[in-house]
C-alpha positions in Angstrom: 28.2 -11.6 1.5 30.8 -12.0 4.4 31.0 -8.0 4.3 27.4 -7.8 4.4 26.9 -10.3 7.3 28.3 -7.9 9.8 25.3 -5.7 9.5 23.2 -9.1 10.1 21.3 -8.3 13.9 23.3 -11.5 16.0 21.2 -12.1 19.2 23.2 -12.2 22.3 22.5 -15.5 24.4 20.3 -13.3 26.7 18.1 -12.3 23.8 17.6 -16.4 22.9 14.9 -18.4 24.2 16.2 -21.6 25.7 19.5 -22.0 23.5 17.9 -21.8 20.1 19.3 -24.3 17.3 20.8 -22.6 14.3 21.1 -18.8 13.7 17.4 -17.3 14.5 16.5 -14.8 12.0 19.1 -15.4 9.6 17.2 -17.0 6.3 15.0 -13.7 6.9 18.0 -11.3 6.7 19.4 -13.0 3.6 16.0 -12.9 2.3 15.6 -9.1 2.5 19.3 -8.1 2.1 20.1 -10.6 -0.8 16.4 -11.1 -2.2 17.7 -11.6 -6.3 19.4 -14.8 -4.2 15.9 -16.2 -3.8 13.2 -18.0 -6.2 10.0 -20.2 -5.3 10.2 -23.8 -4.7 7.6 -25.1 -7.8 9.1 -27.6 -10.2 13.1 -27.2 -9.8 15.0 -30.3 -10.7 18.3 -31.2 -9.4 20.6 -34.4 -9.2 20.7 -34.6 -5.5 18.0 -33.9 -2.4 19.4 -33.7 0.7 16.5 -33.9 3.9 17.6 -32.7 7.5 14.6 -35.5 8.8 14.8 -34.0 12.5 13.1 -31.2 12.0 10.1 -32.9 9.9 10.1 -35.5 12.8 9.9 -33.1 15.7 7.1 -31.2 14.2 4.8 -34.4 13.5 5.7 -35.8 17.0 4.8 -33.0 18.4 1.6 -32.7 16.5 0.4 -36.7 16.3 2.1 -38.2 19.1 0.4 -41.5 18.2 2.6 -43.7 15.9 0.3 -43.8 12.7 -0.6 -40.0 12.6 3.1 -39.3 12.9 3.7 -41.6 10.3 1.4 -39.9 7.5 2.6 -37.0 8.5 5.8 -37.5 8.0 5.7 -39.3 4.3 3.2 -36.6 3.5 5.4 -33.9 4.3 8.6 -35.9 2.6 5.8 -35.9 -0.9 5.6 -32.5 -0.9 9.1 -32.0 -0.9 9.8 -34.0 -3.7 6.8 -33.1 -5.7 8.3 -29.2 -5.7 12.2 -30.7 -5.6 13.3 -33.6 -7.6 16.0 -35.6 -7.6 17.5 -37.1 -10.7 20.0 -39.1 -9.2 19.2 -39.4 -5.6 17.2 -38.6 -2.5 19.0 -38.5 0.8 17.1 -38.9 4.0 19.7 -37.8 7.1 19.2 -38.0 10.5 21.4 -36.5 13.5 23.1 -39.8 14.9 25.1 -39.4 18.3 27.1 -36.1 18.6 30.6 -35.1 19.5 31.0 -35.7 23.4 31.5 -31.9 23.6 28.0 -31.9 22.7 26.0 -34.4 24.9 25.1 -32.1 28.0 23.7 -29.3 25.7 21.6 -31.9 24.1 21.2 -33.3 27.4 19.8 -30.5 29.0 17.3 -29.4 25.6 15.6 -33.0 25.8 15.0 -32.7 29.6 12.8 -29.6 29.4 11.1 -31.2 26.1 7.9 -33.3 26.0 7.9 -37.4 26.1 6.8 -37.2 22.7 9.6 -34.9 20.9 12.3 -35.8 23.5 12.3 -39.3 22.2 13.7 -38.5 18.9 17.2 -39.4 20.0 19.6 -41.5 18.8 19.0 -45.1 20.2 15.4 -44.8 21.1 13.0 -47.4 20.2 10.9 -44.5 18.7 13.5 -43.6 16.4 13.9 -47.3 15.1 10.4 -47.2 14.4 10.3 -43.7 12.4 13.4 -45.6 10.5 11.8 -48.8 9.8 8.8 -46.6 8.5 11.3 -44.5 6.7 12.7 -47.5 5.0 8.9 -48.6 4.2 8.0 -45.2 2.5 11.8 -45.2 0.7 10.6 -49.0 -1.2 7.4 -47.6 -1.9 8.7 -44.5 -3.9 11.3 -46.6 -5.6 8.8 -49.1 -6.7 6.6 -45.8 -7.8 9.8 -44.9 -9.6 11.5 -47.3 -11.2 11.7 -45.6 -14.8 13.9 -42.5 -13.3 16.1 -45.1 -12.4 17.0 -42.9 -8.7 18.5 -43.9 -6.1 17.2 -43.6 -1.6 20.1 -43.1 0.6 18.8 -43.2 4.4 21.8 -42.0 6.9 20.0 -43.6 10.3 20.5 -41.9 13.9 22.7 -44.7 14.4 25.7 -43.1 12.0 27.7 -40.6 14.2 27.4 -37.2 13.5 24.8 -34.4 13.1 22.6 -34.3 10.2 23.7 -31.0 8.4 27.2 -32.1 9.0 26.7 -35.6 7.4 24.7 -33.8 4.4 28.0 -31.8 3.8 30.2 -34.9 3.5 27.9 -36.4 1.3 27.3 -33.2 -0.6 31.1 -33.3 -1.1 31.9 -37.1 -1.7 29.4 -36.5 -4.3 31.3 -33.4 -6.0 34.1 -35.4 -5.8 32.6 -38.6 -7.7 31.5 -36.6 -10.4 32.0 -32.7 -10.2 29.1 -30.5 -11.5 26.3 -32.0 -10.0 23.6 -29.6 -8.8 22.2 -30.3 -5.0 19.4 -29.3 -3.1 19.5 -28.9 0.6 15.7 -29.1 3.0 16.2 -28.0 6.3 14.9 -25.4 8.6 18.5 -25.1 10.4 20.7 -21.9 9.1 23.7 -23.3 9.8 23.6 -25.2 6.7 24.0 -21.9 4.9 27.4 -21.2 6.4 28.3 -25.0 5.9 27.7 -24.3 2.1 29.5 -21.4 1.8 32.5 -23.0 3.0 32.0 -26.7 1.0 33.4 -25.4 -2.1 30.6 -26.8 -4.0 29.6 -24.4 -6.4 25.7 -26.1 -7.2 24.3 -25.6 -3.9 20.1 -24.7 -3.1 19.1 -24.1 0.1 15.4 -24.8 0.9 13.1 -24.4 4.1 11.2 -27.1 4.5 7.9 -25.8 5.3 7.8 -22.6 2.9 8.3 -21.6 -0.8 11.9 -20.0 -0.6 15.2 -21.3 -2.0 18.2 -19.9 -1.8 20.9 -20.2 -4.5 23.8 -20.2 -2.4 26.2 -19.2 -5.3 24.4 -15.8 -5.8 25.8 -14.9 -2.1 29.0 -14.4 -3.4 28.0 -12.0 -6.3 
């Protein structure tokens, strides 16, 4: 992999619209240059689900920028997740919290040229207690509609410092720690998680877009 990803096309910031999150492109060129890396998302079981929730909750503020519409949205999108990925032992919902200080004027500057309705999904915002004390509604409902599988809901809030790929990475590692083995599935549309994978010396690692069919088993890279 780390030979191959020297042919991979990096854009130049000049070539970027607007400082673009992630690596644009990159899920893409692993899927054509490492495609026996890839399978469809339909009926894979793991111990753990990790959800990167910022995406999911840009995309249905932007779309329903009233509270309830947002709402469905949102729990209908997190249902079809978990109907193609299940978790055995848990289901982590994370949310970015506040960043490193490093950080604040880039983020500073990306939520003054958004909308009202996506730039308020930032930590400390009375939206985003809101889409939390929803989250926590759909999370008792799912456990109540589970109770036999005996699994657990883990909600990291955007009150707990850090970015959300970052704190699914320490919790992907506390939990290798805890009990080694453990297989763990990773939703996000953000590339970066890919490199953060690579480099978390767990070996059971998927990594699956939120919105499409493809996962990516992260161990097959090194092969």
């Amino acid at each position: 992999f780390f030979r191959s990803v020297f042919s991979f096309p990096f854009q130049t910031r000049k070539h970027l619209h607007a400082e673009k999150m992630g690596v644009p492109g990159l899920l893409r060129w692993l899927k054509t240059t490492f495609s026996s890396a890839f399978k469809s998302s339909t009926n894979i079981a793991v111990d753990h689900v990790y959800v990167d929730l910022n995406y999911l909750v840009h995309r249905c503020a932007a779309t329903y920028p009233e509270p309830n519409g947002l709402y469905r949205s949102l729990f209908q999108l997190l249902e079809s997740i978990i109907e193609k990925i299940s978790p055995g032992n848990a289901l982590h919902l994370v949310m970015d919290g506040p960043g490193p200080a490093a950080k604040l004027p880039q983020q500073q500057r990306r939520r003054a040229r958004g909308v009202s309705s996506t730039a308020a999904v930032t930590p400390g915002t009375d939206f985003m207690a809101d889409v939390e004390s929803a989250l926590a509604y759909w999370s008792c409902t799912y456990l109540a509609r589970n109770q036999q599988k005996d699994i657990a809901v883990v909600v990291s809030p955007s009150g707990a410092p850090g970015e959300a790929e970052l704190k699914i990475l320490q919790g992907m590692q506390r939990q290798e720690r805890h009990r080694p083995g453990q297989t763990h599935a990773l939703v996000s549309q953000d590339a970066d998680l890919v490199f953060l994978a690579l480099g978390s010396a767990v070996p059971n690692v998927l990594i699956c877009t939120a919105l499409t069919q493809d996962v990516l088993n992260v161990a097959e890279l090194g092969r």
